[in-house]
C-alpha positions, 0 to 999 in steps of 0.5 A, spaced: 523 334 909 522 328 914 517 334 918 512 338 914 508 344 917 500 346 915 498 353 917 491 353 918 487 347 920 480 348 916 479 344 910 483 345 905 489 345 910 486 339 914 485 335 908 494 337 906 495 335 913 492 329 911 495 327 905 502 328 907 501 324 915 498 318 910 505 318 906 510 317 912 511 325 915 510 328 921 506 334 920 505 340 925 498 343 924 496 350 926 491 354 927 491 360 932 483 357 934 483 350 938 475 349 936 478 349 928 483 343 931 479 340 935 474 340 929 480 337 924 482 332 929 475 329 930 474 330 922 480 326 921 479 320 926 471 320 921 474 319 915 480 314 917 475 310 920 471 310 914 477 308 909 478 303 914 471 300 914 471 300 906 477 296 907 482 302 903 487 302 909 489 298 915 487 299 923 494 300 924 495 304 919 490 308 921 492 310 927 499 311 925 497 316 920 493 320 926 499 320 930 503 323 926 500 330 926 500 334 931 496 340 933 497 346 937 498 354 935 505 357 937 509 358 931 515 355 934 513 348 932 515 349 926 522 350 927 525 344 924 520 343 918 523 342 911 516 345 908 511 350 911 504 350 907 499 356 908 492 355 907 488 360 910 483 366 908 484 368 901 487 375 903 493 377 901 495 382 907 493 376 912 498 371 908 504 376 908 504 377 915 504 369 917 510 368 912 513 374 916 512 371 923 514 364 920 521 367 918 522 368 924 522 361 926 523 357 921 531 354 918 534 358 912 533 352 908 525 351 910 521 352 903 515 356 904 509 355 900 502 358 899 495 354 897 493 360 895 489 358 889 488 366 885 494 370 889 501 373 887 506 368 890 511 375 888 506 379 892 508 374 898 514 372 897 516 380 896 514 381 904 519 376 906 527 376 907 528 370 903 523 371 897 526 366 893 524 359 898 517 361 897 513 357 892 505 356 890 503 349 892 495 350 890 491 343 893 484 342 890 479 341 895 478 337 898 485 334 897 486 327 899 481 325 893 483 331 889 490 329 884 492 335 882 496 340 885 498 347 881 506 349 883 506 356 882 513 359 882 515 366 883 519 370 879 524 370 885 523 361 886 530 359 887 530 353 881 532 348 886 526 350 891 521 350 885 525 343 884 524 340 891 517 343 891 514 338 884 518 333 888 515 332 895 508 334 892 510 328 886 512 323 893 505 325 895 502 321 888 499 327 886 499 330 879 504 336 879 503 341 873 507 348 873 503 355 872 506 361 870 505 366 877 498 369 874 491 371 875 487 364 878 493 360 875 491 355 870 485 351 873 481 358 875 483 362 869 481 357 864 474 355 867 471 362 868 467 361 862 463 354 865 461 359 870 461 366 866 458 364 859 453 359 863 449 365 867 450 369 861 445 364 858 440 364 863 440 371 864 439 373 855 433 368 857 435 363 853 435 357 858 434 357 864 439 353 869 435 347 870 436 346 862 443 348 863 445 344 867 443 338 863 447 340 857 453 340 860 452 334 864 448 330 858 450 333 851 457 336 854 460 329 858 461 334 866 461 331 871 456 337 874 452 342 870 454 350 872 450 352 877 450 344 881 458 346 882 457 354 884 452 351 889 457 345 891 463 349 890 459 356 894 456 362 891 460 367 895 468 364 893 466 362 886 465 370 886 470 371 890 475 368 885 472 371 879 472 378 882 479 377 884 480 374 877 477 380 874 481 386 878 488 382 878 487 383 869 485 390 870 478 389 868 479 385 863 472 383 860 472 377 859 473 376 867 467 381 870 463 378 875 456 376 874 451 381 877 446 375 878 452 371 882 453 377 885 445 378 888 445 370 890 452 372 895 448 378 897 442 374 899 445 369 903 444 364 897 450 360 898 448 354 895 448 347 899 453 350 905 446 354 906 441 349 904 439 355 898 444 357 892 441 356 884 437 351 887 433 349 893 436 345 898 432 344 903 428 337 905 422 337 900 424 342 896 422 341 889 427 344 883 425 345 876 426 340 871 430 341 864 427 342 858 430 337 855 430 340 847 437 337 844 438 343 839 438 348 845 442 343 848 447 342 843 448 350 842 448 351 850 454 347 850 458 349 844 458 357 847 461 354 853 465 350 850 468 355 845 469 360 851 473 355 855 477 353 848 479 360 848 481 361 854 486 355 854 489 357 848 490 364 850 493 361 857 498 357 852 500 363 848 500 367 854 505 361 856 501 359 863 503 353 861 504 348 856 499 344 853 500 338 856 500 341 863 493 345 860 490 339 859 491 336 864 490 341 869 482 341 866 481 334 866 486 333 873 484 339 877 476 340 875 474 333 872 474 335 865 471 330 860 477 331 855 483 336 855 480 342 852 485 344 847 485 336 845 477 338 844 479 344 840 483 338 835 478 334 835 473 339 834 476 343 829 480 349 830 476 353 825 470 352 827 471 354 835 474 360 831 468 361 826 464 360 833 468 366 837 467 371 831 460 369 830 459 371 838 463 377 837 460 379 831 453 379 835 455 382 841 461 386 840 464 385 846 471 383 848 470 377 852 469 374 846 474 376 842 478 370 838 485 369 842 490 370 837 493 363 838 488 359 835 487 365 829 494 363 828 493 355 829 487 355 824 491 360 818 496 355 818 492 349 818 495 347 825 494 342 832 494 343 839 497 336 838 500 334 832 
């Protein structure tokens, strides 16, 4: 895999081309627009210098790293790669289609492997003539900074592309964690309630977002309260992935989008990328101050973080993944303070239990029903971690 090949130089697919060309790989770019290459040239060549001014890299290594990529957009290019990316719209029609004119260029043992943070890699792999060279690599953005990398085998993965995927992802010093091929994976399966529970308590009027925010920040130990990260992250893709999540679970309750996040996509309130989301943006703007009542506070994060608890739980019973690859999934993959099924031994598995029976009691709705695990964990007196 001396020879790497992205499709799809914007962000995330830039910032993979990046990270391969920073560990010795000739990396073919692609991308069917030149302004979307000539962007991700000129980015590049921003950030090495800046590496370079804060002493991180060399001149030389540098300029080596911007050499070893090249950009154009004839798929032929990729004929000698021992690894081919995708990370492009999150379509799925779109995404077959490119790994079938991929398969017409590239050698038999080339792995294909999509970025695709919530599709079925079976759906992708199914389009092509050898489904069992097709994997899910899923980088974090942006992706030289991000550790952790998701790899999502098929049904049909071969065992040893899956191998060889973990592998070259390993060389690159990320942090690899294996995820069963389901809805939104680990990382975007597990954190729908920070989002979703958060905008459920501004909606009942409980707190408003502002007060929210501080909770999870100041009480909770998250790098960025709810509605901060929905404006950093985008309004339109947070809905977009929890509505693909929603319809990928068969209208699963506990997964349906927020009709408040809804209306702010709709408006055009995508958050900083728009100057407006959640909060105002733009120059002299001024955004409500929390109201900083610890009991309210206290409440605030222990709903969300029982819903995030249980979601871990109910992804391990699941065998999404194993504990160990949950936990660190959440503190790698979203910066999480502490695992979440760590935080379910040290807070009591009981409690969090007793929390999610008392919200299902009051509400009678699906999306706190108890996941079975921790039922069967508190019955028995037992750990996540023993």
């Amino acid at each position: 895999m001396k020879k790497i090949g992205i499709v799809g130089a914007g962000t995330m697919g830039s910032g993979i081309a990046q990270v391969a060309a920073q560990h010795g790989h000739e990396v073919y770019l692609f991308d069917t627009k030149e302004a979307a290459l000539e962007k991700a040239k000129a980015s590049l060549a921003k950030i090495m210098a800046r590496l370079v001014e804060k002493g991180k890299i060399s001149e030389e290594q540098s300029k080596a790293t911007q050499s070893r990529i090249k950009r154009g957009s004839d798929y032929v290019q990729f004929n000698n790669c021992g690894l081919v990316i995708e990370a492009i719209v999150e379509n799925l029609e779109v995404k077959k289609s490119v790994f079938n004119s991929l398969e017409n260029v590239v050698s038999n043992d080339c792995v294909l492997a999509s970025n695709t943070s919530s599709l079925s890699i079976a759906s992708i792999a199914g389009s092509c003539s050898h489904p069992e060279r097709v994997v899910g690599i899923h980088f974090f953005n942006p992706a030289p900074l991000m550790p952790l990398v998701e790899i999502v085998p098929a049904v049909q993965t071969s065992d040893s592309v899956l191998k060889n995927a973990q592998t070259i992802i390993d060389s690159w010093k990320k942090v690899t964690v294996i995820a069963k091929d389901t809805p939104g994976f680990i990382v975007n399966r597990v954190a729908r309630p920070f989002y979703g529970e958060a905008i459920r308590i501004y909606e009942e009027g409980i707190a408003d977002m502002a007060t929210i925010d501080w909770a999870m920040k100041e009480i909770g130990g998250f790098r960025m309260g709810p509605f901060e990260l929905m404006d950093y992250i985008g309004n339109d893709i947070n809905y977009t992935v929890t509505e693909t999540v929603w319809k990928a679970f068969y209208y699963d309750p506990r997964y349906k989008p927020s009709f408040t996040q809804k209306r702010m996509m709709e408006a055009g309130y995508l958050g900083r990328k728009t100057g407006r989301g959640y909060y105002n943006y733009s120059e002299g703007a001024t955004n409500p101050e929390p109201d900083k009542n610890e009991v309210v506070g206290e409440a605030i994060v222990w709903r969300i973080l029982i819903m995030l608890i249980n979601e871990a739980a109910d992804a391990l019973h699941l065998n999404i993944a194993s504990a160990k690859d949950i936990d660190l999934a959440m503190t790698k993959g979203v910066n999480y303070p502490k695992g979440l099924l760590a935080w379910a031994d040290e807070k009591g598995i009981q409690n969090v239990l007793d929390g999610l029976d008392k919200l299902y009691v009051a509400y009678h709705e699906e999306r706190y029903r108890a996941s079975v695990l921790l039922r069967q964990k508190a019955a028995y007196s037992k750990r996540f971690f023993e």
